[in-house]
N, C-alpha and C positions, 0 to 999 in steps of 0.2 A: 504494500500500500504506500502511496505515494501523499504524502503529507507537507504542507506550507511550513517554510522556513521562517524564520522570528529574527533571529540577527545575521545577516546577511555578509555583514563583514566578515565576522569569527565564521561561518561556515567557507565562503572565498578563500579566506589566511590557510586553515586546515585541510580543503580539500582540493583547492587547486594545485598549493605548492608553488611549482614554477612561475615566476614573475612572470614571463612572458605571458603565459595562461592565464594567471592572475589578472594581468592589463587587463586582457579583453575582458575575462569575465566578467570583471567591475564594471568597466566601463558599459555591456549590455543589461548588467541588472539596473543602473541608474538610469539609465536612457529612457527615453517616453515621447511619445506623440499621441496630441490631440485629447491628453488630458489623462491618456491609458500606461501606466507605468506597470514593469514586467513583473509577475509572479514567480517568485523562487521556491520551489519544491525541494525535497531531500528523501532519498529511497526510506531511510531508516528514522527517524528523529531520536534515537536515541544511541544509534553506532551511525553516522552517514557515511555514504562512500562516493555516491554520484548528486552534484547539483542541477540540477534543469530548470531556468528561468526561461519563462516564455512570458511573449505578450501576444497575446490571441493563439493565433497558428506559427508565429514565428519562433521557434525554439533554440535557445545555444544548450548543449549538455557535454557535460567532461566530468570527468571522476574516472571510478576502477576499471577496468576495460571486461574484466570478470564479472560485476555487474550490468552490463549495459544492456543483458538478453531479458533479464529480468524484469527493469527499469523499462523498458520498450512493451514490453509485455503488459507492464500495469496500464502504460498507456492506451496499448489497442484495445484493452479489457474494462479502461474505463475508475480503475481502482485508485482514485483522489481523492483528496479530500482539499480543499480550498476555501477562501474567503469567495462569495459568487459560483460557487457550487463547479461542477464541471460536467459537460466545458462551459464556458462563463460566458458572458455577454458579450468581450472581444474576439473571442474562437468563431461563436455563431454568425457576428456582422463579419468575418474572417471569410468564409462556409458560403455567405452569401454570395459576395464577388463575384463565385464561382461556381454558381448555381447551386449551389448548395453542398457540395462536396464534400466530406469532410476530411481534409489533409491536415500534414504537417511540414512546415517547413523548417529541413534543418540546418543550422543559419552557422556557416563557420563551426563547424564541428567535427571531430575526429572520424577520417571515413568509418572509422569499426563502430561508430554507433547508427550511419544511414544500415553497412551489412547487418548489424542485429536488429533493426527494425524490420529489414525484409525476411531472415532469419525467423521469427517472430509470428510473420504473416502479415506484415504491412506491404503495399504494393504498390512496386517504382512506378515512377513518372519514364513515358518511356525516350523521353526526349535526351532523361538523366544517362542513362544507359551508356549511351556515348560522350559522355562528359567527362572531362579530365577533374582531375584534382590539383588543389594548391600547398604551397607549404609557408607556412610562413617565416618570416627573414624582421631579425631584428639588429637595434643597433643600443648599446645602455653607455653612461657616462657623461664629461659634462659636452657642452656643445664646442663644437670644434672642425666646422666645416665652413667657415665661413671663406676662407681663400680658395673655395673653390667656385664662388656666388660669382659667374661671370657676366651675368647680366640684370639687370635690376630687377628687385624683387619685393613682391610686400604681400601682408594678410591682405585677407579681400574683406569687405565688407557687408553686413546680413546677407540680402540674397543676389548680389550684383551680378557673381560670375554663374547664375541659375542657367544663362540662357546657351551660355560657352560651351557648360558641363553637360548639357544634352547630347552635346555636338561628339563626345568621343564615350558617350553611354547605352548601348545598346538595348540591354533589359530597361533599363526605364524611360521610354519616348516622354511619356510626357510629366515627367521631372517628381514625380511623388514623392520619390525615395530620397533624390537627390535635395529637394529641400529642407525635408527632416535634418538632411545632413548639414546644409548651412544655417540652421538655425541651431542645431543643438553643437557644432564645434567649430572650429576655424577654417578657413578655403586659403585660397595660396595662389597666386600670380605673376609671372614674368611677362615683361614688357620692352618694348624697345620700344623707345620714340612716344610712350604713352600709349602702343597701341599691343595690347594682347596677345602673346604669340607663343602662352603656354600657361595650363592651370590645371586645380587640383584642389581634392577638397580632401574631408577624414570624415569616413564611418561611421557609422554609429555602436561600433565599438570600439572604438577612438585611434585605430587604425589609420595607416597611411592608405588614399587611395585616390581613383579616378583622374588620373596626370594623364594628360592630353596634350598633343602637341598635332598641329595641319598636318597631314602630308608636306602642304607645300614649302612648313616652313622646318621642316627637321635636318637632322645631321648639321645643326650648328650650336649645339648644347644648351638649349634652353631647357630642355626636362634636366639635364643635371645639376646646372644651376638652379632650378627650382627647387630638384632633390635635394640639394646640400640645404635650401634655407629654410626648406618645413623639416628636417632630420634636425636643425639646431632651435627651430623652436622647440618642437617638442621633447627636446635633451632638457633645454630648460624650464620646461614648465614642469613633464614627469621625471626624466632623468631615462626616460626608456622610448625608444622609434619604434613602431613593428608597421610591417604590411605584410598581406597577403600578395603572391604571386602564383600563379599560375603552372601549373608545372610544362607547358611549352610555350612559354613565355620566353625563350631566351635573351631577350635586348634588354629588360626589365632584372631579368635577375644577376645578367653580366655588369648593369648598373651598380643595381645596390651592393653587390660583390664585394665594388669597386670602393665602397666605404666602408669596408671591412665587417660589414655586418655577415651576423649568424644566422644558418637554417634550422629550424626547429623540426628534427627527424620527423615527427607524427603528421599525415597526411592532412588535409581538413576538406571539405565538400559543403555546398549550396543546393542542397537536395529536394524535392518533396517528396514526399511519401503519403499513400492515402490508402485510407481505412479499404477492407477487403469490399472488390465489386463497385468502387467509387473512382478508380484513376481513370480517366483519360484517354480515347482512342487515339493511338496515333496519329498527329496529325491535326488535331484539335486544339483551340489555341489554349495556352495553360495559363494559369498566374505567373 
């Protein structure tokens, strides 16, 4: 049985462990849109071993990899217990979207918890099938990239660079996600001449992401002068960079490489998975 977590910190410190994991977790249990802040679950309340914060359908879970078949189990079985009952009032306006479906989306999380949900009897999305996995890449200490800022550089402002960020984000046309993101963290900017010619914003797990640069205007290092100047904000503000990449992503990960940053061996995935007799015909547009 899968029961609501009470202090959220001391469950993070205890069963994340790894900063790096740590980052994110924190950073997705504080995050909120539209007034809907995420619910943190705990397999056991009184030994835990796996945390699962979700806000509606969207799910981060990490803990013991031993439990995760378990933990997926109670889910498709329905075995919570919550403030708002389950599923709750953001799962079902979730459910809607989607004609009613009832999926989960798992959001940056270890591929061995999407396998144990199919495992389980939860049923992929089959577009997922063919989808690669990411790893994530970080960078910890203080800031120190600044002589590499070869082109002028600055934060952006609430939702300015909205319209840019469309422009190299394919999952979201029309910007939902991506404003959550500039509201709730900082964007990022290179310019030459005052005019735009590379940007980037952070996750909503406080993640590096979505750096974009034209076709017409690359191979003259604008993405890595913008790299270096959101890798030494964010040294100074957490003392910790991460992004996700891609695992054939290679211009992206021969980057950050290049600033000595670490991969974090355990794979992660952007999954959904949905309840048995509810995914999706090939072909059929998905969330």
């Amino acid at each position: 049985m899968l029961t609501q977590a009470r202090d959220r910190e001391e469950l993070i410190a205890r069963l994340v462990g790894d900063p790096v994991r740590g980052f994110t977790s924190r950073n997705f249990c504080h995050s909120g849109e539209g007034g809907w802040k995420p619910v943190v679950l705990v397999d056991d309340a009184r030994d835990p071993q796996v945390l699962i914060a979700h806000a509606g359908a969207n799910f981060s879970i990490y803990g013991a990899i031993e439990r995760y078949q378990a933990v997926m189990d109670d889910l498709l079985n329905g075995r919570v217990e919550q403030e708002g009952g389950w599923p709750d009032e953001r799962m079902t306006h979730d459910w809607k979207q989607v004609d009613g479906r009832r999926y989960m989306f798992v959001n940056a999380s270890p591929y061995v918890v999407w396998r144990a949900a199919l495992d389980v009897g939860f049923e992929p999305d089959a577009e997922d099938l063919r989808g690669h996995v990411a790893f994530m890449w970080h960078v910890s200490g203080a800031p120190r990239f600044g002589h590499l800022v070869q082109h002028p550089c600055r934060v952006g402002h609430g939702r300015e660079l909205l319209e840019l960020l469309k422009q190299g984000i394919g999952y979201d046309r029309e910007g939902h996600y991506i404003t959550q993101c500039l509201d709730h963290g900082p964007s990022f900017v290179c310019e030459v001449d005052g005019v735009p010619v590379c940007w980037s914003s952070t996750h909503m797990n406080g993640t590096m992401g979505m750096i974009y640069t034209p076709p017409e205007l690359r191979r003259h290092g604008y993405a890595r002068s913008l790299a270096a100047f959101q890798l030494d904000h964010m040294l100074a503000r957490d003392g910790l960079a991460c992004c996700h990449i891609i695992d054939k992503n290679v211009a992206s990960m021969s980057m950050i490489r290049g600033f000595g940053a670490q991969r974090w061996e355990e794979p992660v995935v952007w999954r959904n998975v949905y309840w048995p007799g509810e995914a999706p015909p090939p072909g059929q547009p998905h969330h």
